[in-house]
VOGU-3710 file (C-alpha; in Angstrom, 3 decimals, decimal comma):
1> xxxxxxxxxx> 117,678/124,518/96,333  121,239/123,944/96,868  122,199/119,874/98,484  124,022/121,031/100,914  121,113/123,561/102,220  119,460/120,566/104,166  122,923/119,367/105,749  123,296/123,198/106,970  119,715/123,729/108,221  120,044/120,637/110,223
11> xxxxxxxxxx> 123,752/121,192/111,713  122,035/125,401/112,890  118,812/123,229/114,121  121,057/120,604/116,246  123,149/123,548/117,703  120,197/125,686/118,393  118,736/122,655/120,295  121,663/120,899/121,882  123,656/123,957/122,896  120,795/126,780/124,222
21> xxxxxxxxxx> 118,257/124,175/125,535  117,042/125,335/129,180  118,337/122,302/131,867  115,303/122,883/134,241  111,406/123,045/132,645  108,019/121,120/134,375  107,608/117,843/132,845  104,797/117,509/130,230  101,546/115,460/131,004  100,709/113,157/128,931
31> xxxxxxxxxx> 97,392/111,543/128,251  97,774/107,201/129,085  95,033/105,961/126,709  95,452/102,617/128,592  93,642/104,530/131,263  90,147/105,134/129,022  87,551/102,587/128,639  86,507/100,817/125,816  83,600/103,179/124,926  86,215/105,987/125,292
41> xxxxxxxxxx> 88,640/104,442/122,959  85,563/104,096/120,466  84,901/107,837/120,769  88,358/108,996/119,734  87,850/111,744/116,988  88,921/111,331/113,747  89,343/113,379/110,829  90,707/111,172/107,728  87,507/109,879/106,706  85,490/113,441/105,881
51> xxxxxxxxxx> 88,499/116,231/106,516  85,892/117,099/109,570  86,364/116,342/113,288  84,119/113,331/114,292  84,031/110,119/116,018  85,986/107,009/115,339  82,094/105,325/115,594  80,691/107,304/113,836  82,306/106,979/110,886  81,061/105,218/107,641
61> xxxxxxxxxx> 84,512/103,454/106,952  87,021/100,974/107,749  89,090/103,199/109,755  91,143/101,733/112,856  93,647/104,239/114,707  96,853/102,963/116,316  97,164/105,236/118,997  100,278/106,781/120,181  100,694/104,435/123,143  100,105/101,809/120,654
71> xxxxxxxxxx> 102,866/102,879/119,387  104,896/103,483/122,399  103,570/99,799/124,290  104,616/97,704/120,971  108,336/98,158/120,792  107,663/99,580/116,957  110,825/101,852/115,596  109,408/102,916/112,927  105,875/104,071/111,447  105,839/100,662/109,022
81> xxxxxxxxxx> 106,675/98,876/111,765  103,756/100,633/113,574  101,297/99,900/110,730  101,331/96,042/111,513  98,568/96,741/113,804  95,862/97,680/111,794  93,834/94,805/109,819  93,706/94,736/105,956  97,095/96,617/105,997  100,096/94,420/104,151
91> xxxxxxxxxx> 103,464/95,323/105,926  106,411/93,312/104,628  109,874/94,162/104,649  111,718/94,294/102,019  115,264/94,424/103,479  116,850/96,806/106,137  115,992/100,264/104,410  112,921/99,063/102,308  109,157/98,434/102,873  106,395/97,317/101,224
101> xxxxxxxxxx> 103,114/98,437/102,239  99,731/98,466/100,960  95,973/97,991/101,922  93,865/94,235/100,515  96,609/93,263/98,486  98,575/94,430/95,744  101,845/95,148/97,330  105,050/96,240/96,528  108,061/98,762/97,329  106,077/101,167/95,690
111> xxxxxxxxxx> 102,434/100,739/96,560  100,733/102,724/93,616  96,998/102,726/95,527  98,044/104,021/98,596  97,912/107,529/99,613  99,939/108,436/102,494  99,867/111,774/104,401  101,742/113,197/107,427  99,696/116,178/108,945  97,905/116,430/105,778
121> xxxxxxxxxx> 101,300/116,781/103,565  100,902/114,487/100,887  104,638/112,102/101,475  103,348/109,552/98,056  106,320/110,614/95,633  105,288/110,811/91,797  108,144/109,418/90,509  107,398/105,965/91,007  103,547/106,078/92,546  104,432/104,996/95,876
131> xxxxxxxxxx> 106,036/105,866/99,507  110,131/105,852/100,081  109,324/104,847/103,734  112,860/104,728/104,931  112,815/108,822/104,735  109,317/109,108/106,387  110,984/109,494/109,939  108,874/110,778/112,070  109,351/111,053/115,430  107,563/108,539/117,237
141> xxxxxxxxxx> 107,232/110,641/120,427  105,497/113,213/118,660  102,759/110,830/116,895  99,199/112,294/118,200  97,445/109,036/116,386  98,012/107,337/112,866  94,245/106,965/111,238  94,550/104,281/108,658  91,438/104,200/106,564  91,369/100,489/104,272
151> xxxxxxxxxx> 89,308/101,199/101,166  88,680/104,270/98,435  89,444/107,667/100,499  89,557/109,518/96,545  86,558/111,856/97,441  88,360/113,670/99,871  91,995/112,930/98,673  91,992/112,166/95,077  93,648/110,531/93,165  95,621/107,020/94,379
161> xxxxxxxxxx> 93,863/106,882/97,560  92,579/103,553/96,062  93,284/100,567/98,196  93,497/103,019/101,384  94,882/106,211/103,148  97,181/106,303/105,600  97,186/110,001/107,566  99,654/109,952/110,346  98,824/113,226/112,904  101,492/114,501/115,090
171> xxxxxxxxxx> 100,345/116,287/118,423  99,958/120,223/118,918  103,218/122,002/120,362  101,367/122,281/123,507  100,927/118,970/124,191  104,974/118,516/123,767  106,018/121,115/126,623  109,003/120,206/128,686  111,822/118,079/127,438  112,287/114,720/125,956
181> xxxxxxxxxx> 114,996/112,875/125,308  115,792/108,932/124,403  118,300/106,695/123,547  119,201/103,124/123,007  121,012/100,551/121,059  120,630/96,650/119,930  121,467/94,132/117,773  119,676/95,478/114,553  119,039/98,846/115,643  122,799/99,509/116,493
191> xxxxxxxxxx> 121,891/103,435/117,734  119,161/105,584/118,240  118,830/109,009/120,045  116,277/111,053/119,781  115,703/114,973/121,855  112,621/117,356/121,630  112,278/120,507/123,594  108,825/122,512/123,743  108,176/126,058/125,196  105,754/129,055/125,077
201> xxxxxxxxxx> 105,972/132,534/123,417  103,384/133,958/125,460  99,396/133,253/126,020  98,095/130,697/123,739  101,369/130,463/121,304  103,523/127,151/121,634  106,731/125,796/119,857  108,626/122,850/119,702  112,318/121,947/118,329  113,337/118,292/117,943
211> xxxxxxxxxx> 116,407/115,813/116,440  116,772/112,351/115,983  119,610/109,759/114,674  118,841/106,219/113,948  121,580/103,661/112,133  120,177/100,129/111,427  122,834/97,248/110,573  122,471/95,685/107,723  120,615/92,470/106,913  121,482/88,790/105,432
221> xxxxxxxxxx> 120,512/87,309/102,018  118,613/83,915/101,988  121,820/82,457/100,845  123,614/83,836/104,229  125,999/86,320/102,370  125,947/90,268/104,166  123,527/92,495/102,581  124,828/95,461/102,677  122,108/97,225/103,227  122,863/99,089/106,840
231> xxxxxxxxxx> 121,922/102,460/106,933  121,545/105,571/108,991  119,410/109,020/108,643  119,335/112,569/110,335  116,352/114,394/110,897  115,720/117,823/112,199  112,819/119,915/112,604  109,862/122,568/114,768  106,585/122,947/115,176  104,359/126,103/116,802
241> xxxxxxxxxx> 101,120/126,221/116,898  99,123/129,718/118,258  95,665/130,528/118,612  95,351/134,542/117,106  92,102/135,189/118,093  89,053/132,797/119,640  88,214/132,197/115,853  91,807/131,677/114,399  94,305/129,073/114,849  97,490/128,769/113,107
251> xxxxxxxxxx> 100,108/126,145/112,603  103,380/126,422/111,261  106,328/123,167/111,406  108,581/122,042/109,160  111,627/119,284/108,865  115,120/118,535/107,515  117,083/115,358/106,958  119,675/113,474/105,509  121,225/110,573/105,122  123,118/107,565/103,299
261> xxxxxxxxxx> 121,580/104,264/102,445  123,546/101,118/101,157  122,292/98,694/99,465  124,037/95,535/97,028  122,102/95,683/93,747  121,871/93,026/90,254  121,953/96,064/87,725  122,854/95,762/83,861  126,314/95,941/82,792  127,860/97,061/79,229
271> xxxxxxxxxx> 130,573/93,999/79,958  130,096/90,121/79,866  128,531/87,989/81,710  126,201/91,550/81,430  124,541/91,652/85,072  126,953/92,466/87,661  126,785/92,710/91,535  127,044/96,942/92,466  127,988/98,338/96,096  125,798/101,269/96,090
281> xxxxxxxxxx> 125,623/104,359/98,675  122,477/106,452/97,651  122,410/109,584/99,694  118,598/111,559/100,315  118,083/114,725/101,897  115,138/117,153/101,870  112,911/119,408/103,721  109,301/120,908/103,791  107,647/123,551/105,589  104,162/123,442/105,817
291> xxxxxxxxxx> 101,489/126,244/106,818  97,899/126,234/108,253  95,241/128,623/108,589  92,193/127,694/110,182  88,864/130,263/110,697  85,691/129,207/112,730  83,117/131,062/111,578  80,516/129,945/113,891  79,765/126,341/115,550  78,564/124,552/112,544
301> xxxxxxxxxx> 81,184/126,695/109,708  84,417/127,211/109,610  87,368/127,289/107,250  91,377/126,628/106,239  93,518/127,449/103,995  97,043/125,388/104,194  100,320/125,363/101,774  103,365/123,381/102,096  106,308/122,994/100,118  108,864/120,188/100,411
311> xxxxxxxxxx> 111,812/119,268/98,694  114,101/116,209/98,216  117,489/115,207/96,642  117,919/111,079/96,148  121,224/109,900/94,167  121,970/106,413/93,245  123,142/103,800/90,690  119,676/103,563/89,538  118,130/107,106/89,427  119,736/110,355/90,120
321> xxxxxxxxxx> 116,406/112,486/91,836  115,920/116,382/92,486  112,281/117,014/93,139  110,221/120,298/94,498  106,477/119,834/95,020  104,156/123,568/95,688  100,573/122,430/97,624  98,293/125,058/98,286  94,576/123,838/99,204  91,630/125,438/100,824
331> xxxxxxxxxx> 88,421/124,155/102,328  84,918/125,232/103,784  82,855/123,769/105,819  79,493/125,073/106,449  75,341/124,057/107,973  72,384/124,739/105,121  69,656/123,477/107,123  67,701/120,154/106,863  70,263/118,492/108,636  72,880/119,072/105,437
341> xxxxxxxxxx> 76,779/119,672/106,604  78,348/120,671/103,579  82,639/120,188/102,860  84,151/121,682/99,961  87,243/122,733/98,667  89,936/123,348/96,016  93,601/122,218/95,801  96,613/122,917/93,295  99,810/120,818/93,118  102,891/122,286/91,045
351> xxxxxxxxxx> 105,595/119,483/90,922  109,201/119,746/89,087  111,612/117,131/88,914  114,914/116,630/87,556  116,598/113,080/87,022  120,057/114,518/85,505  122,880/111,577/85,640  120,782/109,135/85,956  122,715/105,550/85,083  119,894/102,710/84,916
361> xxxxxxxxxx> 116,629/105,152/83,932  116,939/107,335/81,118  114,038/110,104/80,917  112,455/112,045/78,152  112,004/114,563/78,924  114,928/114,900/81,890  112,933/117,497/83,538  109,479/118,585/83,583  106,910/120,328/85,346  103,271/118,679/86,761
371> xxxxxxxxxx> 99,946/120,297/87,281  97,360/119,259/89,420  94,289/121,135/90,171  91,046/119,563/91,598  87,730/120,803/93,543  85,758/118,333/95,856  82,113/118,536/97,285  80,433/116,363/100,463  77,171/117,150/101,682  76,517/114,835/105,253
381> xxxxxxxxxx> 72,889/114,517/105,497  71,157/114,035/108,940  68,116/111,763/108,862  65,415/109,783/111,005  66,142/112,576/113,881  70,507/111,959/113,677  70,122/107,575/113,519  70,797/107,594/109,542  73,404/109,599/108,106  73,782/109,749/103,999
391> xxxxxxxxxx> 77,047/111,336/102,892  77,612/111,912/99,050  80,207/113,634/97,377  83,051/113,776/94,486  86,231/114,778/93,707  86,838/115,886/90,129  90,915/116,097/89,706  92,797/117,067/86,551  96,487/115,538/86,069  98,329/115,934/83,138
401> xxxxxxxxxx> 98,668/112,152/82,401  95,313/110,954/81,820  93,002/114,842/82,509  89,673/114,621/84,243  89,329/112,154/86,627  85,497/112,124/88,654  85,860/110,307/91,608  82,301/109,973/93,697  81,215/108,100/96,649  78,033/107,506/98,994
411> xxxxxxxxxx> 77,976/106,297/101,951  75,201/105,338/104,830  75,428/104,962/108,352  72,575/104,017/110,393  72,828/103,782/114,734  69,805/101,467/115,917  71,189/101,780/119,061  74,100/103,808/121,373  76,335/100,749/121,035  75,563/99,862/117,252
421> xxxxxxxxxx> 76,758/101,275/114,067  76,101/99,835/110,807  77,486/101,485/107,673  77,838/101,133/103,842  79,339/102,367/101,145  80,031/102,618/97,315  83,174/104,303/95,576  85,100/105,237/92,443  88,930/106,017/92,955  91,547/105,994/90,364
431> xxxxxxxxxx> 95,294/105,497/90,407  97,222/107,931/87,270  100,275/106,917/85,977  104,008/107,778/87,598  106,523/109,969/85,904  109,112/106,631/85,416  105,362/104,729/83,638  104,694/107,761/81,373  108,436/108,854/80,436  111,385/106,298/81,608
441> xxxxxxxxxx> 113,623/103,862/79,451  114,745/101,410/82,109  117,703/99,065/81,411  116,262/95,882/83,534  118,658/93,094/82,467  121,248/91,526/80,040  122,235/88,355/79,241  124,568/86,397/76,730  123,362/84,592/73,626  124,783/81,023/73,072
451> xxxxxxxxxx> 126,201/81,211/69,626  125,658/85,145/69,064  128,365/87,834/69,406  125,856/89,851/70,518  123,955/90,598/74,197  120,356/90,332/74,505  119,108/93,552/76,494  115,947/93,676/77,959  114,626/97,176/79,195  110,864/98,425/80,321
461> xxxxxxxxxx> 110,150/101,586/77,821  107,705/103,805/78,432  103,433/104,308/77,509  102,594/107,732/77,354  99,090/106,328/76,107  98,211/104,881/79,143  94,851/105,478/80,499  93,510/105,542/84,579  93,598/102,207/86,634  89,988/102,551/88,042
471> xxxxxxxxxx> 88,185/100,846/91,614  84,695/100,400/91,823  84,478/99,436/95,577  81,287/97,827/97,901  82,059/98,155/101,299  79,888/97,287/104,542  80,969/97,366/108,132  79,521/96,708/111,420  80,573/98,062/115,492  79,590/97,185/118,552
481> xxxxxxxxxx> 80,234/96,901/122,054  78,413/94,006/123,419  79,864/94,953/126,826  82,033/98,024/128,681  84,795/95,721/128,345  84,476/94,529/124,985  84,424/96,034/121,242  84,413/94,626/118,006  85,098/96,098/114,232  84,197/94,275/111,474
491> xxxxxxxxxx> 84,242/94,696/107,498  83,557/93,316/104,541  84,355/94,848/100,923  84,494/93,222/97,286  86,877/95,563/94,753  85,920/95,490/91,316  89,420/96,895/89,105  89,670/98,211/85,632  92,381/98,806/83,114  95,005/97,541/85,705
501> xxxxxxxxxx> 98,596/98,206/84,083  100,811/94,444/83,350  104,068/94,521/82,160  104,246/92,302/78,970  106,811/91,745/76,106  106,478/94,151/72,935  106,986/92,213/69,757  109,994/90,262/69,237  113,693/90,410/70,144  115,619/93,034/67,330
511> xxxxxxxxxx> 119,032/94,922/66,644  120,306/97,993/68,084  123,539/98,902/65,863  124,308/101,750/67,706  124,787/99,514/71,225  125,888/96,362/68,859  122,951/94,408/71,013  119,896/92,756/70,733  116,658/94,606/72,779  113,766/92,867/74,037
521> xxxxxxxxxx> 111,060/95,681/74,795  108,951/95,538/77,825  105,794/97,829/77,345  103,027/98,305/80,330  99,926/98,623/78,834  96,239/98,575/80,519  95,179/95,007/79,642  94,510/93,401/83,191  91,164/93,502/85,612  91,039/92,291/89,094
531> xxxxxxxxxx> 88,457/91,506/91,962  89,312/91,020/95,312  86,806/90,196/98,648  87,641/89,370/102,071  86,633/90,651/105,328  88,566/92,398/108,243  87,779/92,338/112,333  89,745/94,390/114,655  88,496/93,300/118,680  89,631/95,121/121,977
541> xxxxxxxxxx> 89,000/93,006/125,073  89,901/94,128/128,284  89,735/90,982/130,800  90,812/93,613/134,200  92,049/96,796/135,374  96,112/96,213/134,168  94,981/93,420/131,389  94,016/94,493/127,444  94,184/92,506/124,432  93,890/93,454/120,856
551> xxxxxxxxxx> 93,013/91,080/117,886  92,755/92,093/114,244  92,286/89,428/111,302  92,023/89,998/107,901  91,113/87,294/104,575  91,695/88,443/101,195  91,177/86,347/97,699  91,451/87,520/94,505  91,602/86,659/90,762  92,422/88,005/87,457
561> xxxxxxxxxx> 91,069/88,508/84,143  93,773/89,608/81,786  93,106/90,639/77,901  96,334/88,452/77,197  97,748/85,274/79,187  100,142/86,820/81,465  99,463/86,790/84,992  101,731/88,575/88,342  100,840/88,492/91,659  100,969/91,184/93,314
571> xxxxxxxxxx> 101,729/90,673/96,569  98,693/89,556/97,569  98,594/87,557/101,530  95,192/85,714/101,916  95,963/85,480/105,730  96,668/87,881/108,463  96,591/87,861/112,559  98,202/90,282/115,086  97,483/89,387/118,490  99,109/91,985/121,287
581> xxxxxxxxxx> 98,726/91,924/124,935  98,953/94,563/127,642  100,120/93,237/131,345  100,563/96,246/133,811  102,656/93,797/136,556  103,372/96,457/138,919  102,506/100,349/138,999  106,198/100,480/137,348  106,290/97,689/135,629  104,953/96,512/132,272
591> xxxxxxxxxx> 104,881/93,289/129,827  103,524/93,849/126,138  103,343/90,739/124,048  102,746/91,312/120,133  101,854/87,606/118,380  101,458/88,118/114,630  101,165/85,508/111,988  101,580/85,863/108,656  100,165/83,844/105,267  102,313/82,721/102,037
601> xxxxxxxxxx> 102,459/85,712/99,724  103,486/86,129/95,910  105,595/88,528/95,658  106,172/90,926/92,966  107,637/89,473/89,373  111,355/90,294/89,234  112,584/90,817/86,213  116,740/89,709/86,787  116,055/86,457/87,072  112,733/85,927/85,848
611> xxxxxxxxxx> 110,798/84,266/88,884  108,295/84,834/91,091  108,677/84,407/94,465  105,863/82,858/97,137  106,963/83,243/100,603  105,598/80,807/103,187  104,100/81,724/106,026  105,523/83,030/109,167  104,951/83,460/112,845  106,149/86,446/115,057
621> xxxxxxxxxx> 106,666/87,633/118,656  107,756/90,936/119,909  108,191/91,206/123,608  108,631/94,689/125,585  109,528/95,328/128,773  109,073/98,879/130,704  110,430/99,515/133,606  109,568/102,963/135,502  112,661/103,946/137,319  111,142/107,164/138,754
631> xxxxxxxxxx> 108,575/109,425/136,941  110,531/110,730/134,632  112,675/107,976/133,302  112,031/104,649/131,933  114,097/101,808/130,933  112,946/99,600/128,529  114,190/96,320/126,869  112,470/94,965/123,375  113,153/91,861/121,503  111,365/91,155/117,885
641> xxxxxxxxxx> 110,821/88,349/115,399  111,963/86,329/118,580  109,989/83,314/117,433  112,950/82,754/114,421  116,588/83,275/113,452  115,272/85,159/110,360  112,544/84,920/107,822  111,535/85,928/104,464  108,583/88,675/103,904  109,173/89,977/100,803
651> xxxxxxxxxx> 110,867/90,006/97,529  111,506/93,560/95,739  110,451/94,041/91,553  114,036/93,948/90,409  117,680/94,921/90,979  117,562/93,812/94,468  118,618/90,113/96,343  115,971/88,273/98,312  117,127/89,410/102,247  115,682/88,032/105,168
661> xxxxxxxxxx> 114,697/89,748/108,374  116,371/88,462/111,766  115,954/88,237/115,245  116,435/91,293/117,411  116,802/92,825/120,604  117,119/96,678/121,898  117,497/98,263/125,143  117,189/102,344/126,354  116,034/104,956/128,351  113,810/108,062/127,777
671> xxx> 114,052/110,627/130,141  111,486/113,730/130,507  112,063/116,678/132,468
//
């Protein structure tokens, strides 16, 4: 796929959109979750925890769902920022255009246990095992719910859904009719603008159209120098959704962006003093397309078949990037009698890559093709006339770094009462290496020698005879609603890790004559184990009519047992509150206050300068105001991390300065017709 095919997809979508959109359609409806009760909220469906429609209390996980006027009442710009919400889940940023995100613990830019989905498209890149979050843009507007499940999800989604899965669901094209269109500017956020349209082509088939622009400014460095890491993105894309027959329903969407990225980076240099300062511009684009077929066969069976492709192009000092990823997966869902609801299914991935010009990370093999196939089995089992459910199942994936990978799971959930839900469970996931752990040389740092004509180098090399990092997870959770006004959601889990990869020097210092240099080798190699326990409660209170608060807390400890004495933290916070309060003042008028505080975290080793980092804790406030002009248009004003000037939250592996996150404000106006 050519670069330039996203740019031009993008400028025929914006034309299509801007130019031939109809000035006069009814305003959609949309659905005010503020206005259900707390039992309502409870019986939200879900469908991340068994790939089947059921609800939120019903389920025998730690699942919490950040609705989308969560999202809209908060002030969030982003679906990181968004995440902050749920307990257990680590959000830290990084710097203007990075995040770090991860479920009890572990954390870094590239979260390897952390599967992440949008609409069931797998968005968790292979390169490095994690998410690039600053090119997950979805459009807020169009966010149905965002079900974030902490714990092992590998039965149903394989492999790296270790620490958690994160499945964010955008809403059916007719649920978007009418226009939309938003737009506002700040401090931090210097310009967003955002338009969707939705229509109908006839009975029971709907489409939708949208475009969005965001640039963000850039940051400051803890030592108050610029950042230089302001960036902006484009994004582009449809979704229609028809119902063929009262048995078939069929989904088709797909989107296009691009954009630039700047960052400073501490690479490497071939030149004394041998690390050097780089301006860099990385440029992404991409696209998918995505496909799915659903059949009911009666009211207890039915079945889909879905297949996306998506594509991306990512060019910097550090890696040059050209991936294309082929998903086809099918699934059947069917009754056998004694209470048994039966899920199965079959998948097959087909990945190629290409990392041609590639400055910092040399690969060998440049380009290659991955194969993933796997088959999964559930069987839900009804017992003690519906009050005890058993659910057991697998997954049993083959990858072509480490082959056969069983991943099983049982759960329990019992209901002594309409307002009581206990559940437990027990789980295998494992996390397979990334393409940059399996075949990358990476040229980390350089340094001179006193008394030697020569550089030392030090550069990670690659372990092609690396083996699964494996989870053994006990989980337990309890809900209740002690009163109409009044739920509470609590867990408990201990995580029992295996063969968990360290990075650790390879024998000593030697010689390279052909770069006149002296390499130090850094291997990874499975030689580390980990536990980590805690517990995580999520309450909604509402104390009137116009009045809702929502707390979640999560603890987390750990420790390690390593097979050599070398110890990183990885990013592990034992601490966690988010507070956030809903104030309807007036029928037009509304206050949302978002308290969050955060504990001191380790962050991630980093290998320039040979440190690691523990960032004290920090407090928050976000403030929004809404102001209901008329029905269709709102102004609203937001102002974030308003409790400091700026503060620290994370530190990135390498290459990258310690930045610090400021003080903000925004103001805009979304308009509906």
């Amino acid at each position: 796929m050519s670069r330039d095919i996203p740019k031009k997809m993008m400028l025929l979508l914006l034309s299509g959109l801007f130019f031939f959109l109809p000035a006069i359609c009814p305003a959609a409806q949309d659905q005010d979750l503020t206005e259900f009760s707390i039992e309502e909220l409870m019986d939200i469906k879900v469908t991340s925890v068994s790939k089947k429609s059921q609800r939120l209390s019903d389920s025998a996980a730690a699942i919490f769902v950040i609705t989308r006027e969560d999202i809209r009442r908060s002030g969030a710009t982003s679906i990181p920022d968004a995440l902050r919400m749920a307990p257990g889940v680590n959000v830290a940023r990084i710097d203007s255009n990075k995040w770090a995100i991860n479920c009890r613990g572990f954390n870094s830019r590239f979260s390897p246990s952390l599967q992440v989905l949008v609409d069931g498209r797998s968005v968790y890149t292979p390169s490095f095992s994690g998410v690039y979050w600053e090119v997950t843009n979805v459009l807020l507007e169009d966010v149905d719910r965002i079900e974030v499940i902490r714990g092992p999800g590998a039965t149903i989604w394989g492999s790296n859904a270790v620490n958690g899965v994160i499945n964010i669901i955008t809403r059916q094209a007719n649920e978007t009719q009418g226009g939309f269109v938003q737009a506002s500017a700040g401090t931090v956020e210097k310009n967003m603008a955002a338009a969707r349209y939705g229509g109908t082509m006839g009975k029971d088939k709907f489409w939708r159209v949208y475009a969005k622009h965001r640039a963000r400014d850039e940051f400051e460095r803890i030592s108050g120098e610029d950042a230089g890491d302001d960036w902006q993105i484009n994004q582009a894309g449809f979704r229609m959704d028809a119902q063929m027959s009262s048995a078939d329903d069929f989904t088709l969407q797909g989107d296009i962006y691009d954009g630039h990225i700047h960052q400073d980076l501490y690479l490497y240099s071939q030149a004394s003093p041998y690390m050097d300062e780089f301006q860099v511009k990385t440029k992404v684009s991409g696209g998918n397309i995505l496909g799915r077929w659903t059949k009911v066969l009666s009211g207890a069976s039915e079945m889909s078949l879905q297949m996306y492709y998506d594509t991306m192009h990512r060019s910097e000092d550090i890696l040059n990037e050209d991936r294309h990823n082929l998903d086809v997966e099918f699934q059947h869902r069917f009754g056998l009698g004694f209470g048994n609801d039966i899920i199965w299914g079959l998948r097959l991935r087909h990945s190629y890559d290409d990392y041609a010009g590639s400055k910092i990370v040399f690969m060998d093999p440049v380009s290659t093709s991955d194969l993933l196939y796997s088959a999964f089995i559930q069987d839900e089992i009804s017992l003690l006339e519906d009050k005890v459910k058993l659910t057991i199942g697998s997954k049993f994936e083959h990858n072509d770094y480490t082959g056969l990978e069983i991943q099983p799971s049982i759960r329990l959930l019992w209901g002594p009462g309409e307002r009581h839900r206990l559940w437990a469970a027990v789980s295998r996931a494992t996390r397979i290496p990334s393409r940059i752990e399996a075949n990358a040389i990476v040229y980390i740092s350089g340094t001179d020698i006193p008394g030697s004509p020569y550089p030392l180098y030090t550069r990670f090399i690659n372990n092609e005879d690396q083996t699964a990092e494996t989870l053994w997870a006990w989980e337990a959770g309890y809900r209740f609603i002690p009163q109409q006004n009044l739920s509470i959601d609590l867990a408990l889990f201990f995580n029992d890790y295996k063969n968990l990869r360290i990075y650790s020097p390879r024998g000593e210092a030697y010689f390279d004559a052909e770069n006149q240099a002296l390499i130090q080798d850094i291997a990874l190699s499975n030689m580390s184990n980990a536990r980590s326990w805690g517990a995580e409660i999520s309450v909604d209170l509402a104390t009137g009519r116009k009045v809702k608060w929502t707390l979640a807390y999560s603890l987390t400890f750990h420790d390690y047992d390593n097979d050599e004495d070398f110890e990183i933290d990885f990013g592990f916070t034992k601490h966690q509150v988010s507070l956030k309060g809903r104030f309807d003042l007036t029928k037009n008028l509304t206050l949302d206050a978002w308290f969050r505080y955060v504990g001191k975290t380790n962050a991630n080793y980093v290998f320039s300068d040979s440190v690691t980092y523990e960032i004290d804790d920090y407090v928050t406030l976000d403030l929004r105001l809404g102001w209901r002009i008329r029905p269709d248009l709102e102004f609203f004003l937001t102002g974030q991390n308003l409790l400091q000037d700026s503060h620290l939250e994370f530190v990135q592996d390498a290459f990258s300065y310690p930045v610090e996150v400021p003080r903000s404000a925004y103001a805009g106006l979304t308009y509906r017709f």
